[in-house]
C-alpha positions as CSV (number, residue, x, y, z in Angstrom):
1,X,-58.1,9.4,36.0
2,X,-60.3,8.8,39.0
3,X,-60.2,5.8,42.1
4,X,-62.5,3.5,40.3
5,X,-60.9,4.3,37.0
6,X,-57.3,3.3,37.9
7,X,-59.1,0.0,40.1
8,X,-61.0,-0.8,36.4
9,X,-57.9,-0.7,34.7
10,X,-56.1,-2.9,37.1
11,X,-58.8,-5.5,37.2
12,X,-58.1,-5.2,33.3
13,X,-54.5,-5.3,33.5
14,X,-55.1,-8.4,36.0
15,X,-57.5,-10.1,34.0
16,X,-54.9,-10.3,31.0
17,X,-52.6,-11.6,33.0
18,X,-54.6,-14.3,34.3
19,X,-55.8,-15.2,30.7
20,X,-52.0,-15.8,29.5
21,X,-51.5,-18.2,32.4
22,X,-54.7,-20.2,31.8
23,X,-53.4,-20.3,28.3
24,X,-50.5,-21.1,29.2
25,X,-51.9,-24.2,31.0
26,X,-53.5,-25.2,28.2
27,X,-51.0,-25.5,26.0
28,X,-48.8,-27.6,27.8
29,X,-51.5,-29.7,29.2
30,X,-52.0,-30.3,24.7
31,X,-48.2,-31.5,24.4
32,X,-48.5,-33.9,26.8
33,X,-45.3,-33.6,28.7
34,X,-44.1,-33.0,32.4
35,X,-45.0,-29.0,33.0
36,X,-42.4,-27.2,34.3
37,X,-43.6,-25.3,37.6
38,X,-42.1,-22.9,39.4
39,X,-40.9,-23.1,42.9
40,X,-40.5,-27.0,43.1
41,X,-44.7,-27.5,42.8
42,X,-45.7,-30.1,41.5
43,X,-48.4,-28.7,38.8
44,X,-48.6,-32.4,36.6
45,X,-50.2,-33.9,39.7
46,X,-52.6,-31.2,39.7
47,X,-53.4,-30.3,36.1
48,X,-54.2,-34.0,35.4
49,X,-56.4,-34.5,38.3
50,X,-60.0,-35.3,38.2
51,X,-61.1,-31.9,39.9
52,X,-58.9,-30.5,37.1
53,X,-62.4,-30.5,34.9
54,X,-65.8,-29.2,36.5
55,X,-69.0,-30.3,34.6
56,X,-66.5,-32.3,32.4
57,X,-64.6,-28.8,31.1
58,X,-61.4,-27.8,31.7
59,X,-60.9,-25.8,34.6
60,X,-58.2,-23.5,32.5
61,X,-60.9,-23.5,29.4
62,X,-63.3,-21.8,32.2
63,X,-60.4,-19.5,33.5
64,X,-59.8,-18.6,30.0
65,X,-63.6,-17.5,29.1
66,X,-63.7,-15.8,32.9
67,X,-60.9,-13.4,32.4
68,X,-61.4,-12.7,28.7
69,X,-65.0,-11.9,29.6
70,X,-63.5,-9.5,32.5
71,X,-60.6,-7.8,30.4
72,X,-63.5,-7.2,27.7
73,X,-66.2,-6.4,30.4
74,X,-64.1,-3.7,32.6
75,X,-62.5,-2.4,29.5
76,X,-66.1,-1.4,28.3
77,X,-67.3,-0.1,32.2
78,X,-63.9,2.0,32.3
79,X,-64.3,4.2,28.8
80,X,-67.5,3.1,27.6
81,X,-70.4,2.5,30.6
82,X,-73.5,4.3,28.9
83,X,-73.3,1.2,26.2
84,X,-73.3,-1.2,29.0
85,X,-76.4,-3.4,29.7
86,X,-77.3,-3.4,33.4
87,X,-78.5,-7.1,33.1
88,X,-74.7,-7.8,31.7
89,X,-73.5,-5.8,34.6
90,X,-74.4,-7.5,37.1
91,X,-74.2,-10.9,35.6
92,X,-70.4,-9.8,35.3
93,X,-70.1,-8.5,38.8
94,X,-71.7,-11.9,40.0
95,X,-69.3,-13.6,37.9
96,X,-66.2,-12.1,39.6
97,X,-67.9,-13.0,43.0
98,X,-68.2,-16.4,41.8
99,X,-64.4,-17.1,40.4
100,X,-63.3,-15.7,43.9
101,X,-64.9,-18.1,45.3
102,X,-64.2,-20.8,43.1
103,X,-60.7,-20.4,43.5
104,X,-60.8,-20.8,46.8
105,X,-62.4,-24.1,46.3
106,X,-59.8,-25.0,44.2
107,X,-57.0,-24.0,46.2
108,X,-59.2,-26.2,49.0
109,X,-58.8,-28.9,47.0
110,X,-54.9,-28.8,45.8
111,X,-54.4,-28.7,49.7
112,X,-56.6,-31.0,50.8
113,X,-57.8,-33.7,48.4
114,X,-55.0,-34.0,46.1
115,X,-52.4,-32.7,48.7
116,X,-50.4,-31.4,46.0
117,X,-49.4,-27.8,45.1
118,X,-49.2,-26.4,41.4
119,X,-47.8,-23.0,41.5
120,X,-49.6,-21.4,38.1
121,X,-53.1,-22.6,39.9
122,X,-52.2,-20.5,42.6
123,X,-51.1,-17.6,40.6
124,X,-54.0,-17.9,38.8
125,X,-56.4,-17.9,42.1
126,X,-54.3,-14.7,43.7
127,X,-55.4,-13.0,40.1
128,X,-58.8,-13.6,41.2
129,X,-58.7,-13.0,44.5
130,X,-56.8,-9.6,43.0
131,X,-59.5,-9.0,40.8
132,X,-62.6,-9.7,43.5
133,X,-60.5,-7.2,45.7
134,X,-60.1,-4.6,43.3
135,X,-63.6,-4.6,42.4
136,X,-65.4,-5.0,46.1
137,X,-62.9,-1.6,46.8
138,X,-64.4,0.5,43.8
139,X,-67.0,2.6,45.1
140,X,-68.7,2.8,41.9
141,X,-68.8,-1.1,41.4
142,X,-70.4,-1.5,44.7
143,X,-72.8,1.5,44.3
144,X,-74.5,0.1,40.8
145,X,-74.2,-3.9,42.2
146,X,-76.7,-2.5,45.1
147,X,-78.9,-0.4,42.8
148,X,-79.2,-3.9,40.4
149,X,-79.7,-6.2,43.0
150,X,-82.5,-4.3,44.7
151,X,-83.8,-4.1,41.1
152,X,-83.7,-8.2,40.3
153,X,-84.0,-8.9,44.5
154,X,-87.3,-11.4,43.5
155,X,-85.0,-13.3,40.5
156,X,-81.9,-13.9,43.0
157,X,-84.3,-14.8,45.7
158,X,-85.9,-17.7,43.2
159,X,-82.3,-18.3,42.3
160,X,-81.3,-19.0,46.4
161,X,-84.7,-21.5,46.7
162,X,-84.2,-23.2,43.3
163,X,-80.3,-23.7,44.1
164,X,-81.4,-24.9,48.2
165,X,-83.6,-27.3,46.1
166,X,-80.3,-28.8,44.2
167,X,-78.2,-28.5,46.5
168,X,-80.1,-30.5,49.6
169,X,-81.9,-32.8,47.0
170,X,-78.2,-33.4,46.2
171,X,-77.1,-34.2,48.7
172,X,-79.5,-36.1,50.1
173,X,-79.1,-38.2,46.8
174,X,-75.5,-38.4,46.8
175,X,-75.4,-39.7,50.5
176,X,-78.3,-42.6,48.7
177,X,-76.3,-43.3,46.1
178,X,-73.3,-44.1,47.8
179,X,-75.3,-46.9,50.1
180,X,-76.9,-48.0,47.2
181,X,-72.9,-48.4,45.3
182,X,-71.1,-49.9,48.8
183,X,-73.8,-52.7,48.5
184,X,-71.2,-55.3,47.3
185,X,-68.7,-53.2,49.3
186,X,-67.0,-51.7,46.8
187,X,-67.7,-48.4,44.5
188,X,-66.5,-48.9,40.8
189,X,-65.2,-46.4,38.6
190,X,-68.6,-45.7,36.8
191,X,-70.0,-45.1,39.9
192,X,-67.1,-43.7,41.3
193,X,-67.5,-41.2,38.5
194,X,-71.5,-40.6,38.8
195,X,-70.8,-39.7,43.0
196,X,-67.7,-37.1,41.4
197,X,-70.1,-35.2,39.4
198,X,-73.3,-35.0,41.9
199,X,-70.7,-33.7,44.2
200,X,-69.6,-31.0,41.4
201,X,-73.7,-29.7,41.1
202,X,-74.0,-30.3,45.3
203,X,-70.6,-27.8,45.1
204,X,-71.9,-25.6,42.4
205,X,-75.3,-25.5,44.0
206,X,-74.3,-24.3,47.1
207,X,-71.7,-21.5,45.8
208,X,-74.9,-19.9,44.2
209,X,-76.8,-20.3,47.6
210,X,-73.7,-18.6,48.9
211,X,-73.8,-16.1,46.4
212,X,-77.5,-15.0,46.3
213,X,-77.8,-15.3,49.9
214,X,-74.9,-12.7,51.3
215,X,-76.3,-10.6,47.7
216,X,-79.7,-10.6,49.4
217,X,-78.5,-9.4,52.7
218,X,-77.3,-6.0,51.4
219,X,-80.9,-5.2,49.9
């Protein structure tokens, strides 16, 4: 077994790993009682926060899909490539890009905003940092993510000027809204709730500008 095979097979191996511990997330977040976490974190803070949803989903329902989708994905690139559609290629290869980065928004945020630690986030964020690692190392991964770029380079460059669109208009909107809401001095939880999710498209908006625009570079 070559390099890029045993790095496919990790990302798999990594991939099912991180899928158990999003389940496992889940689960206990569904019996409603204080999760145990590891290490003396304090994962109920955390797992019940509002940044625990994006877009209103749960973020371990997303981590769920993500690594399913890359267990599934990598086991077909590692013993069955030629039935692989390029499109689906590279929408999984942008799609590992993209959890890297949103777990390091995540993490950003335990630290940060809720100034709180949970120890099976983290866990879960080192799988995808694992994952992103394994795959930006694989020759062969890099090799065909070039070819498909250079291949869809005028679809990812509407992508970066739609997503500058959302992502500015956002936040020129958002900075609006708030002056609008702080006109009786006080922002209720309605509103409260409308500024949370602008700032979730500003965020997502700006992880695809991210995304397409250091893609673009390498064409």
């Amino acid at each position: 077994m070559g390099m890029d095979n045993l790095m496919y097979l990790g990302v798999v191996v990594s991939a099912v790993v991180g899928c158990l511990i999003s389940v496992h997330i889940y689960r206990e977040k569904k019996k409603d009682v204080p999760m145990v976490c590891p290490l003396n974190f304090h994962c109920d803070t955390v797992v019940y926060s509002k940044y625990s949803k994006f877009f209103g989903i749960p973020v371990e329902v997303i981590g769920i899909c993500y690594y399913a989708v890359v267990a599934i994905s990598y086991t077909l690139f590692l013993f069955w490539p030629s039935v692989v559609n390029p499109v689906f290629t590279l929408v999984v290869l942008f799609a590992t890009i993209s959890a890297f980065l949103f777990s390091i928004y995540l993490t950003f945020v335990q630290v940060f905003r809720i100034k709180e630690l949970c120890s099976w986030c983290l866990t879960s964020a080192s799988i995808c940092t694992v994952i992103f690692l394994l795959v930006a190392w694989s020759g062969r991964a890099v090799s065909t993510f070039v070819s498909l770029v250079a291949a869809y380079e005028y679809i990812i460059m509407l992508t970066n000027w739609v997503s500058m669109a959302i992502g500015f208009g956002g936040w020129i909107l958002y900075g609006v809204l708030t002056l609008w809401f702080l006109r009786d001095l006080r922002i209720s939880q309605e509103e409260g709730n409308v500024l949370h999710i602008l700032r979730q498209i500003i965020i997502f908006a700006f992880g695809v500008i991210i995304i397409t625009g250091v893609t673009l570079y390498f064409v």
